[in-house]
Structure formats: structure tokens, C-alpha cells
C-alpha atoms as a printed R data frame, in Angstrom:
    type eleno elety resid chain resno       x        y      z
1   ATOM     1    CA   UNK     A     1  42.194 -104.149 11.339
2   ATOM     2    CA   UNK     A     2  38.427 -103.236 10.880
3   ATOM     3    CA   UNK     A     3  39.350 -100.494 13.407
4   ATOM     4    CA   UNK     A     4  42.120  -99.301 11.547
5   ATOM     5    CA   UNK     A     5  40.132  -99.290  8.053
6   ATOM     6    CA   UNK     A     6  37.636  -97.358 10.335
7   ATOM     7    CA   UNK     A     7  40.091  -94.999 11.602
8   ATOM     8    CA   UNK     A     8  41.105  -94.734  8.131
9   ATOM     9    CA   UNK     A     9  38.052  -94.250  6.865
10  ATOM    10    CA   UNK     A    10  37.437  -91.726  9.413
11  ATOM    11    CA   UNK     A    11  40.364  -89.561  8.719
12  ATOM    12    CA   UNK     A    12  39.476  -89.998  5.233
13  ATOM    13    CA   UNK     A    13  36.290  -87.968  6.011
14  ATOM    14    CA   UNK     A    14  38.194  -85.405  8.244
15  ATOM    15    CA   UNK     A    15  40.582  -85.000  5.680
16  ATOM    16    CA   UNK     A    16  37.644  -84.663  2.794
17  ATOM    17    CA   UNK     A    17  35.781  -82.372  5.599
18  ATOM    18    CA   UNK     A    18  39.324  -80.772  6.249
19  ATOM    19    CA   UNK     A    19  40.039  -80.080  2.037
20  ATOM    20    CA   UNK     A    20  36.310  -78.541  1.705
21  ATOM    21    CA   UNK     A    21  36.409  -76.510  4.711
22  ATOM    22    CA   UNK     A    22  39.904  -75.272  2.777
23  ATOM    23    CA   UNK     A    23  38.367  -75.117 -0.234
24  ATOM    24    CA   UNK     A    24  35.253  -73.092  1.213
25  ATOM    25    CA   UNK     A    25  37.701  -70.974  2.943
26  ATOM    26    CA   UNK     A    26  40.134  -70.162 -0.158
27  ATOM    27    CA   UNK     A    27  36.711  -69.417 -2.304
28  ATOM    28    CA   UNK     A    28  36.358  -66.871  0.848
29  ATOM    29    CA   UNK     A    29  39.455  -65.014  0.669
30  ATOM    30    CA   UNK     A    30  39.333  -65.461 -2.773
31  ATOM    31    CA   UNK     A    31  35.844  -63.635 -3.063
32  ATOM    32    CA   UNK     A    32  37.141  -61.454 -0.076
33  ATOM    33    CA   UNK     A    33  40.458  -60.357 -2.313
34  ATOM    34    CA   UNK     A    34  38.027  -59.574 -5.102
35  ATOM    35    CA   UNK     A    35  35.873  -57.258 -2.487
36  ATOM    36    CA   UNK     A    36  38.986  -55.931 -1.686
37  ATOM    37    CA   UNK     A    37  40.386  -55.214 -4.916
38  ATOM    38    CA   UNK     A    38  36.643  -53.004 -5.501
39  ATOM    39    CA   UNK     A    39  37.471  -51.269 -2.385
40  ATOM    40    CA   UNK     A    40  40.979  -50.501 -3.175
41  ATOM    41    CA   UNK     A    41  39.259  -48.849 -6.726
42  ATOM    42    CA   UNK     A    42  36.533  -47.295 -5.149
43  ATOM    43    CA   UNK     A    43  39.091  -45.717 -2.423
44  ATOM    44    CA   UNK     A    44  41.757  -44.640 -5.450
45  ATOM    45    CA   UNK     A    45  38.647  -43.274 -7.464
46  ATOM    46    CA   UNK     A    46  38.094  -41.374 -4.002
47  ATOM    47    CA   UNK     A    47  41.243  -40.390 -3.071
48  ATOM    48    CA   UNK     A    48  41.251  -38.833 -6.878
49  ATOM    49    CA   UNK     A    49  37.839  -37.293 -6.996
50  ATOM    50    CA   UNK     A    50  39.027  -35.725 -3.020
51  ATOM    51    CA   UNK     A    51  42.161  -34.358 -4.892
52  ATOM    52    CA   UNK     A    52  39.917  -32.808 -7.509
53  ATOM    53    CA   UNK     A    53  38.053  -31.664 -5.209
54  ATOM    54    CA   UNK     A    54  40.885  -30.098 -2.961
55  ATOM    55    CA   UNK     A    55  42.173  -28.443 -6.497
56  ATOM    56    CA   UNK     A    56  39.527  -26.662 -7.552
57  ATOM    57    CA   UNK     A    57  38.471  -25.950 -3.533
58  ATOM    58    CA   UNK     A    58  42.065  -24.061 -3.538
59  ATOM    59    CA   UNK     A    59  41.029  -22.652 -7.296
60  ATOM    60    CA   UNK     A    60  37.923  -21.239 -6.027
61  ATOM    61    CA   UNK     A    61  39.027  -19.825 -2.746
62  ATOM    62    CA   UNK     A    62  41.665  -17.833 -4.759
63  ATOM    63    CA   UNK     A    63  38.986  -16.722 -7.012
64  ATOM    64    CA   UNK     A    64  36.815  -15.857 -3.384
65  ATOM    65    CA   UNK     A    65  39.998  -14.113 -2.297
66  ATOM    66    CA   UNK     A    66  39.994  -11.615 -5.532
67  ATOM    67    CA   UNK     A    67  36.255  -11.152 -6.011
68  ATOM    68    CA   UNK     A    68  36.566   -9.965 -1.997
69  ATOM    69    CA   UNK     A    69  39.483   -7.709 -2.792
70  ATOM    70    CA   UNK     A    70  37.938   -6.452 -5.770
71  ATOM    71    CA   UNK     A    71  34.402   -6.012 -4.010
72  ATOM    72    CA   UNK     A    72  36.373   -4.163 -1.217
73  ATOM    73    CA   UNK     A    73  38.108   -1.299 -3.397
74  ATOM    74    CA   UNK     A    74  34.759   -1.062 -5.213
75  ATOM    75    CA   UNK     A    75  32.498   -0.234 -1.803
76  ATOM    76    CA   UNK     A    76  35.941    1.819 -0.919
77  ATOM    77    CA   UNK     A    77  35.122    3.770 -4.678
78  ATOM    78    CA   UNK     A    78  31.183    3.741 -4.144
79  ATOM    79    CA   UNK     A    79  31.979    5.503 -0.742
80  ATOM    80    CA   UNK     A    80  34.020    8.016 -2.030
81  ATOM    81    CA   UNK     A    81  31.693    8.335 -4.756
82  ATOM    82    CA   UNK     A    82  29.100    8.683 -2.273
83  ATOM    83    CA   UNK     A    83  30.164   11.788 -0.415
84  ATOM    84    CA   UNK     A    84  31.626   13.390 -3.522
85  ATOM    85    CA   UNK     A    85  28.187   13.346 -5.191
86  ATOM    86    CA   UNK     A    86  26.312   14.328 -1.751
87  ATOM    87    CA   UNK     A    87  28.167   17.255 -1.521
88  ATOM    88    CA   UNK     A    88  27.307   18.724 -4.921
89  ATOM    89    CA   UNK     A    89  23.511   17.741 -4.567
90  ATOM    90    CA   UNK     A    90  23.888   20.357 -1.751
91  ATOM    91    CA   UNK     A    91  25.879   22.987 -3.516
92  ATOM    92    CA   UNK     A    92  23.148   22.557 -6.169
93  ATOM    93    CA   UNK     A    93  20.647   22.866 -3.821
94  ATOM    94    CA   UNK     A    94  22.141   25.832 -2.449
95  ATOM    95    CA   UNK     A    95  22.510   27.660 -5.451
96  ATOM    96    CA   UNK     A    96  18.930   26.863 -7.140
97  ATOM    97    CA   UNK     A    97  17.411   28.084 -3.214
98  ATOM    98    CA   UNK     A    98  19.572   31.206 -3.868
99  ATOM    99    CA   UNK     A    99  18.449   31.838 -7.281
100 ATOM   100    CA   UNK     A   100  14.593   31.576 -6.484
101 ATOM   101    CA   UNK     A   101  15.052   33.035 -2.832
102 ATOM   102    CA   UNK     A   102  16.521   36.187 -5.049
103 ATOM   103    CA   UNK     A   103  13.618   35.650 -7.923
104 ATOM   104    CA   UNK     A   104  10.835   35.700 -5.233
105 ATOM   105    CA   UNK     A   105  12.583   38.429 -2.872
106 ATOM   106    CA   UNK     A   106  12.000   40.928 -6.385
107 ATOM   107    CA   UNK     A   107   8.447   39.536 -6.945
108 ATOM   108    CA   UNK     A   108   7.682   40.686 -3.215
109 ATOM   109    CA   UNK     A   109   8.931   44.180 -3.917
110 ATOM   110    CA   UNK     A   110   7.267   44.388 -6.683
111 ATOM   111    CA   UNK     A   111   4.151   43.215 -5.278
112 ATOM   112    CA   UNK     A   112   4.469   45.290 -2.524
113 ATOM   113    CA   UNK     A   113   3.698   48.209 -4.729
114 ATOM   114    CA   UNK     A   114   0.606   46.758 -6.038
115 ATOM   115    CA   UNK     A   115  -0.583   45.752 -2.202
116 ATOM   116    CA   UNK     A   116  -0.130   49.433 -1.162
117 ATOM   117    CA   UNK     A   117  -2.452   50.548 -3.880
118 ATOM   118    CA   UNK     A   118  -4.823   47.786 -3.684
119 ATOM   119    CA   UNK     A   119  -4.742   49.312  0.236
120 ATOM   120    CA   UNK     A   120  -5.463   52.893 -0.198
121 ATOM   121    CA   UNK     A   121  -8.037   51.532 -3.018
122 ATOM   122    CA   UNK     A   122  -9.944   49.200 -0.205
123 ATOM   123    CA   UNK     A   123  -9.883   52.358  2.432
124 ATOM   124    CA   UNK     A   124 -11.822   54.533 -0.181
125 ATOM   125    CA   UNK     A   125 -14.325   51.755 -0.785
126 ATOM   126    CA   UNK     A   126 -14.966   51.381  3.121
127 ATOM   127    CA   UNK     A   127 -15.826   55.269  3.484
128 ATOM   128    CA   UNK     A   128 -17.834   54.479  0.301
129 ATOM   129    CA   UNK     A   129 -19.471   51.210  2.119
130 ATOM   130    CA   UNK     A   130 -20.029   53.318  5.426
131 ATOM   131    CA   UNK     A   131 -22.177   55.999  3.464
132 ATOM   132    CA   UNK     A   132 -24.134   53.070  2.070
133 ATOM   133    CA   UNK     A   133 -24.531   51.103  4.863
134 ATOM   134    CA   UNK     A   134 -26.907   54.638  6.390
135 ATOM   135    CA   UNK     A   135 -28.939   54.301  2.599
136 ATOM   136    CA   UNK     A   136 -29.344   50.664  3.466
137 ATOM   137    CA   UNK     A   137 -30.496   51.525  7.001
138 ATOM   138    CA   UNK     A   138 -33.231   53.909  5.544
139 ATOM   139    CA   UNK     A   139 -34.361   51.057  3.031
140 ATOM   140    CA   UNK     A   140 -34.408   48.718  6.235
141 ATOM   141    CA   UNK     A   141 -36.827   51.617  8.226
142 ATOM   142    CA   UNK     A   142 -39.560   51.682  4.711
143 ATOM   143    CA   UNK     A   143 -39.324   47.549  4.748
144 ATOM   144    CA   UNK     A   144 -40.173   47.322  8.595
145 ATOM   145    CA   UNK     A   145 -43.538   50.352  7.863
146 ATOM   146    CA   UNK     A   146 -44.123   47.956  4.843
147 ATOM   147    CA   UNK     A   147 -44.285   44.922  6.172
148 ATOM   148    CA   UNK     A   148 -46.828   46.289  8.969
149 ATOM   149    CA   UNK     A   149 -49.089   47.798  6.436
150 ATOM   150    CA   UNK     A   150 -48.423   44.287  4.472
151 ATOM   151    CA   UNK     A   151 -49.574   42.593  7.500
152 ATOM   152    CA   UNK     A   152 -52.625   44.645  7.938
153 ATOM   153    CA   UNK     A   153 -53.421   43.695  4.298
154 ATOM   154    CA   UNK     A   154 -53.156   40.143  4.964
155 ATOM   155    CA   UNK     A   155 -55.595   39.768  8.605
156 ATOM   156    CA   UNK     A   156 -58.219   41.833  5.606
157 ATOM   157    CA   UNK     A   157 -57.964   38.897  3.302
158 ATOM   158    CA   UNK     A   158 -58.342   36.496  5.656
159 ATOM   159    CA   UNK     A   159 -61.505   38.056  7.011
160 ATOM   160    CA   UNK     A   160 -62.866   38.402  3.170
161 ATOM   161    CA   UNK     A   161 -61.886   34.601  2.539
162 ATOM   162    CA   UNK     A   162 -63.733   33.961  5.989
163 ATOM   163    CA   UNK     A   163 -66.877   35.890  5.041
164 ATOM   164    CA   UNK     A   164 -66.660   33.956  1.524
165 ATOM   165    CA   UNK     A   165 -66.772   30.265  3.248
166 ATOM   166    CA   UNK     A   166 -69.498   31.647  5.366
167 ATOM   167    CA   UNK     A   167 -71.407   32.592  2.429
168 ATOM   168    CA   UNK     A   168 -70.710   29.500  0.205
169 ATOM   169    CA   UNK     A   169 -71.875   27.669  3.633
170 ATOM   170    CA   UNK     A   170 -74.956   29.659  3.592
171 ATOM   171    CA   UNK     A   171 -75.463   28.890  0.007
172 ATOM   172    CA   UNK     A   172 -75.227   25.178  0.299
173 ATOM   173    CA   UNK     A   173 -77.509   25.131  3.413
174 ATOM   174    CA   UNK     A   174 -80.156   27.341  1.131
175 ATOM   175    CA   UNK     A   175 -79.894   24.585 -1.583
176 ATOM   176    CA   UNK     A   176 -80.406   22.050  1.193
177 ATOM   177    CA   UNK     A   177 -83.687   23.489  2.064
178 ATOM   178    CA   UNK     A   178 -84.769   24.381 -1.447
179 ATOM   179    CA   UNK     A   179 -84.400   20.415 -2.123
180 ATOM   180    CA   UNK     A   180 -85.730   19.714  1.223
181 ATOM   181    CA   UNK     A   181 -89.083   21.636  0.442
182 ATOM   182    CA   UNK     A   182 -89.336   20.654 -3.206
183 ATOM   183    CA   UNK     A   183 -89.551   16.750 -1.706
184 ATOM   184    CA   UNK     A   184 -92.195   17.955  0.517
185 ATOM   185    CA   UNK     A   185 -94.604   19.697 -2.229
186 ATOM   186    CA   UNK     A   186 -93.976   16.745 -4.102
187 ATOM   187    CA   UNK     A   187 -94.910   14.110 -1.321
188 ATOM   188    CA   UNK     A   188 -97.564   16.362 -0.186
């Protein structure tokens, strides 16, 4: 009987074990069904914000489609544009090359009148500069006789300055012995 009370007793304990093993599990899936529930949000919040997403993806890739379009025909214009305006900067050019090619081609003929005269003008002046350069020979012939008789001059003043340093020399050495003799009167 003790045994059984035992066995009872024992059973009782697997049975208490048994209930809060349950009870531990059921606060699991309980706590799991909550985590679950937050996931299931989180993943419908997801799934909505992915479908915004995908919306305005599609809005703005329709937008990207006309921008690209529209950038397209405007490089298309801008190209056009491009060789339509090149081609009158050149006609322009042309026509302002032509214009002073024409204004400068009369400025040369005119010119050309004034070079011939300023030519004929030079000629005379060269005779004219020939018959001087034979004066300027003559003045060279007087300078060269000049400068000989200049250079006589200037060996004369040399030997006058000479003779003068001679004679100061002279004079000096006379004072010099004037002193010299005056000392010997006086010491005599």
C-alpha cells in the first residue's frame, strides 16, 4: 500500500512536472503566437511599403522614359541647331573677309601711288647722298692733316710740362740747400 501511495505520489509529481512542463510550453507558443503576430505586421507593413515602392518605381521609370524621349528630340534640335548656325558663322565670315579683302585691295592701289613717288623721291636723295658722301671724304682728308698737326701739338706740351717738373724739382732741391746752409751758418 505504502508502494502504491508512493507510486501515487510519484505520478502525482510527474503529473505536476507533466502540467508545468504544459504550462511552460503553452506560455511558449503563446509568447511564440505573439512573435508571430509582430512578424505577420512587420511582413504586411513590408509587403505594403514594397508595393509603394514598386508604384512609384513604375511612376518614376515612366517619368525616366519621357525625360529620355524629351532629352533625345532636344540633342536631335541642338544638332540641327548646330549645323544651321555653323554654316552662317561661315557665310558671315565669308562675306566680312570679302568686304575688307575688297577695302584693303583699294588701300593698296592707292598706296601704290604714294610708294612710287616716295621711290623716285628716295633715288634723287641717293644721287644727292653720293655727291655728299665726296664733301664728306674731303672733310675726312683735313681731319686726318689735323689730327697729325694735333698730335705734334700734344708730344710739345708734354715736353713743356716735362721741363716744368724738372724745374719745380730744381726749385725744391735749391730750397733744400738754402735751408741746408742756413743750419750750417747758424751751427757754425
Amino acid at each position: 500500500m505504502i508502494n502504491k501511495i508512493k507510486d501515487l505520489m510519484r505520478i502525482k509529481e510527474l503529473i505536476d512536472e507533466i502540467n508545468s512542463n504544459v504550462k511552460s510550453h503553452s506560455d511558449n507558443v503563446s509568447s511564440m503566437k505573439k512573435e508571430i503576430d509582430e512578424l505577420k505586421k512587420q511582413l504586411s507593413e513590408i509587403n505594403s511599403g514594397k508595393d509603394a515602392f514598386l508604384s512609384n518605381l513604375d511612376e518614376n521609370n515612366a517619368e525616366l522614359k519621357e525625360m529620355k524621349e524629351s532629352l533625345r528630340k532636344e540633342i536631335h534640335e541642338f544638332s540641327l541647331l548646330k549645323s544651321q548656325l555653323h554654316r552662317k558663322i561661315i557665310d558671315k565670315f565669308e562675306e566680312e573677309l570679302k568686304s575688307e579683302l575688297k577695302v584693303c585691295s583699294e588701300s593698296l592701289k592707292s598706296e601704290i601711288g604714294t610708294y612710287n613717288e616716295i621711290k623716285e623721291r628716295m633715288n634723287s636723295m641717293l644721287v644727292k647722298i653720293n655727291a655728299l658722301g665726296g664733301e664728306i671724304n674731303k672733310f675726312n682728308e683735313i681731319s686726318r692733316s689735323i689730327k697729325k698737326e694735333d698730335f705734334e701739338l700734344t708730344k710739345f706740351a708734354k715736353q713743356l710740362l716735362e721741363m716744368d717738373r724738372e724745374k719745380l724739382e730744381l726749385m725744391r732741391k735749391i730750397d733744400t740747400l738754402e735751408r741746408l746752409i742756413a743750419k750750417m751758418r747758424r751751427s757754425g
